[in-house]
N, C-alpha and C positions, 0 to 999 in steps of 0.2 A: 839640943835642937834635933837630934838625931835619932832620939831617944825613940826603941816603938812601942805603941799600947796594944791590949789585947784588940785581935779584930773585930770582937761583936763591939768593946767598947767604942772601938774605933768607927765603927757603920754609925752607930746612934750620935756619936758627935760630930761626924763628917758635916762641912760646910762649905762649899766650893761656889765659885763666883763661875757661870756659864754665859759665855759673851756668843753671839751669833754674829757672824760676818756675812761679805761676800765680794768677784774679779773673773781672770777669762788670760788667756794665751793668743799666740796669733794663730788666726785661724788657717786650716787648712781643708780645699775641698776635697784633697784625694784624700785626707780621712786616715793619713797613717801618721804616729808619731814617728818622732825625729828620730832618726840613726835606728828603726830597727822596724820590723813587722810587727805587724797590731797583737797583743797576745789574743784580743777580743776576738778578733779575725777570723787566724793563723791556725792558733793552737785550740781553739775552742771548735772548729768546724770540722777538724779529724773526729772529733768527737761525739759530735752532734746526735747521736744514739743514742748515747750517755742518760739516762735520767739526770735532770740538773741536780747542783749541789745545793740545797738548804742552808742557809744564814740568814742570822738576825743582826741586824742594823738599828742602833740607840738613838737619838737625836736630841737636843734640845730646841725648844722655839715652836712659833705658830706650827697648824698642824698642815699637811700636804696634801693634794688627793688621792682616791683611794688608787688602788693598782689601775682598776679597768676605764679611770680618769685621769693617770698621769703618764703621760706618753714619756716623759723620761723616764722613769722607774721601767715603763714597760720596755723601753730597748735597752737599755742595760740589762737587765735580766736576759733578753732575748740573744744581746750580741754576746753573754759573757754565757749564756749556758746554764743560769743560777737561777733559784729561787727565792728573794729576797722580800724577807718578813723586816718591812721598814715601819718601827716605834718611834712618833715623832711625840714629844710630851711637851707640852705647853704649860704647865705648872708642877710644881715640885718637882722635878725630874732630879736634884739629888738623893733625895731621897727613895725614891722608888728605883733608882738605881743601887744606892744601898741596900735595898730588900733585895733586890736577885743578885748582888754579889755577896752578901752575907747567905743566902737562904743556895746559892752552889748552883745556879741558874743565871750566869751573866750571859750577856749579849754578846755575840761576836765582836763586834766592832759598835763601840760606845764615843760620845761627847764626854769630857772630861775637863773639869776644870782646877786649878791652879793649889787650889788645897788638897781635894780628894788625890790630886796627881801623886803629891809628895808623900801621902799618906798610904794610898793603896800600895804606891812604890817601892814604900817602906816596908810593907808588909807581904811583899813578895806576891800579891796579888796581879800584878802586870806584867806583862810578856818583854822582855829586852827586844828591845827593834833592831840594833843596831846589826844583828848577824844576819837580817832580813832585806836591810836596804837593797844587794843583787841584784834580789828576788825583783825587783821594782827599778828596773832601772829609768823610768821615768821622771820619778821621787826623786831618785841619787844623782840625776843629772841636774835638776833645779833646786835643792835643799844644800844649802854651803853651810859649814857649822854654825853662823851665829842662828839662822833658823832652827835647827837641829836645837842647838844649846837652850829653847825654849820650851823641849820636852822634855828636857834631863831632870834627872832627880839622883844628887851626888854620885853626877858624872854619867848614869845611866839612863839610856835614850829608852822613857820609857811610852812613851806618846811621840806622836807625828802629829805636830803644830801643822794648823793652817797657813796659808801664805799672806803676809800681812798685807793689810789695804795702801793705801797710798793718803798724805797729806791731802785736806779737803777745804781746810780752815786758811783764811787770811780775812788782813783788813779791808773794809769794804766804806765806801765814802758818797755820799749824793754827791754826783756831776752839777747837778746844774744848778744846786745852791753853788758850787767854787763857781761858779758861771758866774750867777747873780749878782754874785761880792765882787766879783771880780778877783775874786782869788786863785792862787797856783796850788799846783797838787804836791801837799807835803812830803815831804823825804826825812827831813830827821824831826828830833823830837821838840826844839823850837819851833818851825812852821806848825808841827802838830799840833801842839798848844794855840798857835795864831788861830788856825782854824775851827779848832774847838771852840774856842771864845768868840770868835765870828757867829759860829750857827750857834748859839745861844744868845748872843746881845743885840744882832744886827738883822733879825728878823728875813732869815734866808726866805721862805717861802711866802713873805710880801704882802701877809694877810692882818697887819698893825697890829701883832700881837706878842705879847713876850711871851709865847708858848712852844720853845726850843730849846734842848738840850743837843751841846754837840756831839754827846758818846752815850747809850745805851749797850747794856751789856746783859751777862748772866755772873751773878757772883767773882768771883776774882777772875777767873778767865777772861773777863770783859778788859782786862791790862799784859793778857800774853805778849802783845806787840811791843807794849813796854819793859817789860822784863827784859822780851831778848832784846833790847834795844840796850838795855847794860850790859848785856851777856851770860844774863840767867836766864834760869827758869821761874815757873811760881814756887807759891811752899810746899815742903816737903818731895823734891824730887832727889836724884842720887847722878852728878854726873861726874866727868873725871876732865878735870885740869889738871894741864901740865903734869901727866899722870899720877894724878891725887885724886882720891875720893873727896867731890866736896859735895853738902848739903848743903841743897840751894838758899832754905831759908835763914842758916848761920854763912851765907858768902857775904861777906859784906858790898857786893854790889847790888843784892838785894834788898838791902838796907837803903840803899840809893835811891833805887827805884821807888821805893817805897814815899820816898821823900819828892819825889816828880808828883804820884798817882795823889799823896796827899793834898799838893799846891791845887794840881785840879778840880778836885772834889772842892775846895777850900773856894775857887774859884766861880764856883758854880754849874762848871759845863758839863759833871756827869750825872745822869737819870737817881736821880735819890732810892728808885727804887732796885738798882740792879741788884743787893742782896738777896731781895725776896726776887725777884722774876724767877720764873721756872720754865721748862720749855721753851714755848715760843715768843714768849710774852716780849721780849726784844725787837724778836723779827716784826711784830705786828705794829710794835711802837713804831718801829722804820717804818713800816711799809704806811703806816696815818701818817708819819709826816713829823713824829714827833721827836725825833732825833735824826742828825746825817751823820752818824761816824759809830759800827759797832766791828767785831768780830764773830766773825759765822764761818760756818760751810758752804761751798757753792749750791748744795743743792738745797740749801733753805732758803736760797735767795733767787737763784738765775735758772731753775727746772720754769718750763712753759707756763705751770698752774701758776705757778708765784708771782714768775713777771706779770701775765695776766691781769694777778690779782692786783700790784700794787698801782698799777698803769691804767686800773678801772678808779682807783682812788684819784692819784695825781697824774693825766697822762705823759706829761711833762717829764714827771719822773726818772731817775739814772741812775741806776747803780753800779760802779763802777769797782775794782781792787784797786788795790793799794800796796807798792812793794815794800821790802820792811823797812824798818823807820832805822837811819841812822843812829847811834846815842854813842855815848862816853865807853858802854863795853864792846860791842860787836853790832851787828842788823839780821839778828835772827828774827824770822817772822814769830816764830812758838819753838816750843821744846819736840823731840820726836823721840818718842820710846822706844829703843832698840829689844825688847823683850815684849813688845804687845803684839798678841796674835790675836785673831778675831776666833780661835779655840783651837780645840786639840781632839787627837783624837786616838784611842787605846786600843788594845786587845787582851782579854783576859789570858793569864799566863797558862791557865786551863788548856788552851786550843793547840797547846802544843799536842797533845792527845788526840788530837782527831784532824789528822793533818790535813787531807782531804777540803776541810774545813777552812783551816789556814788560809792554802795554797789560792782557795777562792777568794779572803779575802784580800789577800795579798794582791791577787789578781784584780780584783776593784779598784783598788786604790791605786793601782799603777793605770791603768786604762781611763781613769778619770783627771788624771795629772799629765800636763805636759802637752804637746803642739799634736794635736790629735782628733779624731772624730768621739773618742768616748769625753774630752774637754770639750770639743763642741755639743756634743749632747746635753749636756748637765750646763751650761752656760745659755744656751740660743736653741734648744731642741731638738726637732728633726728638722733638717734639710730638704727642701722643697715646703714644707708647711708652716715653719716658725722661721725661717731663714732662709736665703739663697745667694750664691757665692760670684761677685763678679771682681774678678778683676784680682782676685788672690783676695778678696775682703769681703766678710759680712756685711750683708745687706737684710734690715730687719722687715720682717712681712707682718701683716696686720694681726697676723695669728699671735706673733712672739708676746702682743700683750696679755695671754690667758699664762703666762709660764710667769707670775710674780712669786711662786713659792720657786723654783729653779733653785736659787741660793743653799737652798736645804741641802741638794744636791749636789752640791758645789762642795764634794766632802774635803780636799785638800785645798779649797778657794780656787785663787785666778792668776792670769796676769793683770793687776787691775785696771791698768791705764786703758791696753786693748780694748777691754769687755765695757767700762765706761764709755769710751768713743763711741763701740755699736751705737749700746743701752741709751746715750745721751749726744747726737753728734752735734745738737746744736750749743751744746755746752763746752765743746773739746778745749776754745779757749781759757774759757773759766778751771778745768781742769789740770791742764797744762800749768798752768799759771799756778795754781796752786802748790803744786805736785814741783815745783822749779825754785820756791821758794828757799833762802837758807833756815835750817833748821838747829837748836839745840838736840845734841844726842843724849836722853837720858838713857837709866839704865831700871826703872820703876820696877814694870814687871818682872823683873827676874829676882828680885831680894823678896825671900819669904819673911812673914812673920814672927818674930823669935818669939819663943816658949813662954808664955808667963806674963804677955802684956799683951793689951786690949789696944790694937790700932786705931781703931773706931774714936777711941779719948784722947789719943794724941793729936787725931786730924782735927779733931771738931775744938779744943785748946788752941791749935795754932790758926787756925781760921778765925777764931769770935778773936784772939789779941791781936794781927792782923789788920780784922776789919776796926777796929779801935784806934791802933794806929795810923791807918790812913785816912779816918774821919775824924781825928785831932782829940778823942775821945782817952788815946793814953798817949804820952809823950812818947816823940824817940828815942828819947835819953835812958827810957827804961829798955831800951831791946835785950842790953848785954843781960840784964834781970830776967827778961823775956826765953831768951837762951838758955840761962842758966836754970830755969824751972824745967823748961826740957828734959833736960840733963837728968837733975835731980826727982822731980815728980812722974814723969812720964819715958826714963831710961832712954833717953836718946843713943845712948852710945851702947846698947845692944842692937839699936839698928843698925846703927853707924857699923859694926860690929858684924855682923847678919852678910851686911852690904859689902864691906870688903872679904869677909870670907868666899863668898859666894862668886862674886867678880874676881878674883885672883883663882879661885878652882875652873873656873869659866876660860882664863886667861885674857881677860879687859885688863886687869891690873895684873902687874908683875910684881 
């Protein structure tokens, strides 16, 4: 696993999965981060003479506007003294990131994701961060190892992860069909079932028709609440009981579960179609009227446009959460990845050469992290135009709706819960609430790939026998068979394998 290849072979087969995020700190109107002077400020205004220093800035994701349209870029540049050549690439971006680090032309400071991480890492291509944290004491006062441990690569911090978002997802149920029926709002996985079968037989919405399913969904995720209602997760995650690595889809409480989700289905009350839906195709079925009980985000359902929309269909309408469901394991709402960041972020090991260089970057990324005017910049704007400060709190002005690219900017992320409250206050409930839920703690993103097998064949295996299984299509009696192909066909236990190495270097497992 460890093994390195040559670097140009290495550029042409690079494959990296780049996630775009976005969050916010508490704000502050005097503008200075916590426990120390601005370096933006401070140390940038002795110098103000100074020609700024030159860097290039990598990104992935939609594009931004140009300098002399985006007032963030332009006061960052202005308050830090710099001049920042910001590359935002909207397709292929790993690859054309492999051309200028093969071709001896990388970027200052790059987007970097989870393969190329481990790979560049490997290849001595990346800058160790860890003797630089000081340098940034913004960073080192909010980054606790397991953050940190999200840019390692055997053991070395070679990226500085974003700060991860917050839980968004829970279960969601029409109010005023449980009105109608006259029913109570479910808790465990009994009543659940009661109700499910209500809003498909009992004609919740009063229109003489049997045109109601009580659960729509998006492929198996449409059962997260069930799972942690056993105390798993879905398939293929990696969590630790009773300090054991176990796979979720060999725990036998998933097997359990699995035996609930089938009665259901068996039952009639879930959307025949949730395999195939994609996107939104769930949310739209609620919002017709065509099912009351799915699993979303709040912001697919309770943002202004949404409520809007469905309350033009049925105004009656209600959508209400749902805390998690009691069962025979635990009442976790979903699983939570302890290793998912919303990206990362590098430095070529190059720029130790041209310190100058560094020092600037260095100095962005602390000024844009942490309880600060350079966190409020990159979050909410400028001050007096995009925002204005009462009362120790952001208050958003009609401007802050032109800053939808902001995020881009948001190179280290946020405090998420903060910067949602501004960005959404009529939602704060709905967020709260979500963000409060119990959670399964996986360990997903942090186990790499081992060497020699094609993840993509294991996933799409254990999903089609699965969905098989829970639509009566192969018995359960075959799971321990179902396992054991695993095993054999598809090497499970070099993940298995992967996963405990990786978590006991990390120090989750002991």
């Amino acid at each position: 696993m460890k093994k390195a290849i040559p670097v140009l072979l290495m550029m042409v087969m690079l494959v990296g999965v780049v996630l775009a995020g976005c969050g916010d700190n508490s704000p502050s109107s005097s503008g200075k981060p916590s426990g120390q002077a601005e370096r933006g400020d401070s140390s940038k205004d002795s110098n103000a003479s100074k020609e700024p220093v030159e860097i290039t800035v990598m990104l992935s994701g939609p594009g931004v506007p140009d300098l002399d349209k985006n007032p963030i870029w332009q006061q960052l540049s202005n308050d830090l003294n710099m001049d920042m050549e910001l590359n935002v690439i909207a397709s292929e971006y790993d690859q054309q990131l492999n051309v200028k680090m093969a071709g001896g032309t990388p970027p200052d400071l790059f987007n970097i994701g989870k393969v190329p991480l481990t790979e560049m890492g490997r290849q001595g291509l990346l800058l160790d961060l860890e003797p630089y944290l000081d340098d940034m004491p913004n960073v080192k006062a909010l980054y606790d190892e397991n953050l940190l441990n999200k840019g390692r690569v055997d053991g070395t911090l070679y990226a500085l992860p974003k700060r991860a978002d917050i839980p968004m997802d829970s279960l969601w149920i029409r109010k005023d069909w449980l009105e109608r029926l006259d029913l109570e709002m479910p808790t465990n996985l009994e009543t659940f079932k009661e109700v499910a079968l209500a809003f498909t037989n009992e004609d919740p919405d009063g229109n003489g028709k049997a045109d109601t399913y009580g659960i729509t969904g998006t492929a198996l995720y449409t059962f997260a609440p069930i799972f942690g209602a056993y105390g798993t997760g879905g398939p293929g995650s990696y969590a630790i009981k009773g300090g054991e690595l176990v796979y979720t889809t060999e725990d036998p409480a998933f097997r359990e579960a699995l035996s609930y989700i089938a009665d259901l289905i068996a039952a009639g009350v879930v959307d025949p179609e949730i395999m195939a839906n994609k996107g939104t195709d769930d949310q739209q079925k609620a919002f017709q009227g065509k099912a009351g009980i799915l699993f979303r985000g709040w912001g697919e359902l309770v943002k202004d446009s949404y409520v809007e929309q469905y309350k033009s269909i049925n105004p009656d309408a209600e959508w209400v959460q749902v805390g998690a469901l009691e069962g025979p394991g635990d009442n976790y709402m979903s699983v939570w990845d302890l290793g998912r960041t919303p990206n990362r972020l590098a430095i070529p090991k190059s720029l130790e050469k041209s310190p100058e260089k560094l020092e600037q970057v260095l100095e962005l990324l602390n000024y844009v992290t942490g309880d600060g005017k350079g966190q409020n910049i990159v979050n909410y704007g400028i001050e007096g135009t995009h925002y204005k400060v009462e009362n120790g709190e952001v208050v958003p002005l009609p401007a802050m709706s032109d800053l939808d690219y902001s995020w881009q900017m948001q190179l280290t992320a946020r405090d998420e819960l903060a910067y949602l409250s501004v960005k959404f206050a009529n939602q704060k409930p709905y967020i709260a609430f979500a963000q409060e839920q119990p959670r399964l703690e996986v360990y997903d993103s942090f186990i790499p790939v081992p060497q020699g097998v094609v993840a993509d064949d294991k996933t799409t295996y254990e999903t089609e026998e699965i969905t098989k299984f829970i639509y009566g299509r192969r018995p359960l009696g075959d799971y321990d068979q179902f396992i054991e192909t695993l095993y054999k066909q598809f090497q499970l236990q070099l993940y298995l394998d992967s996963a405990e190495d990786t978590l006991t270097e990390l120090g989750y497992l002991q």
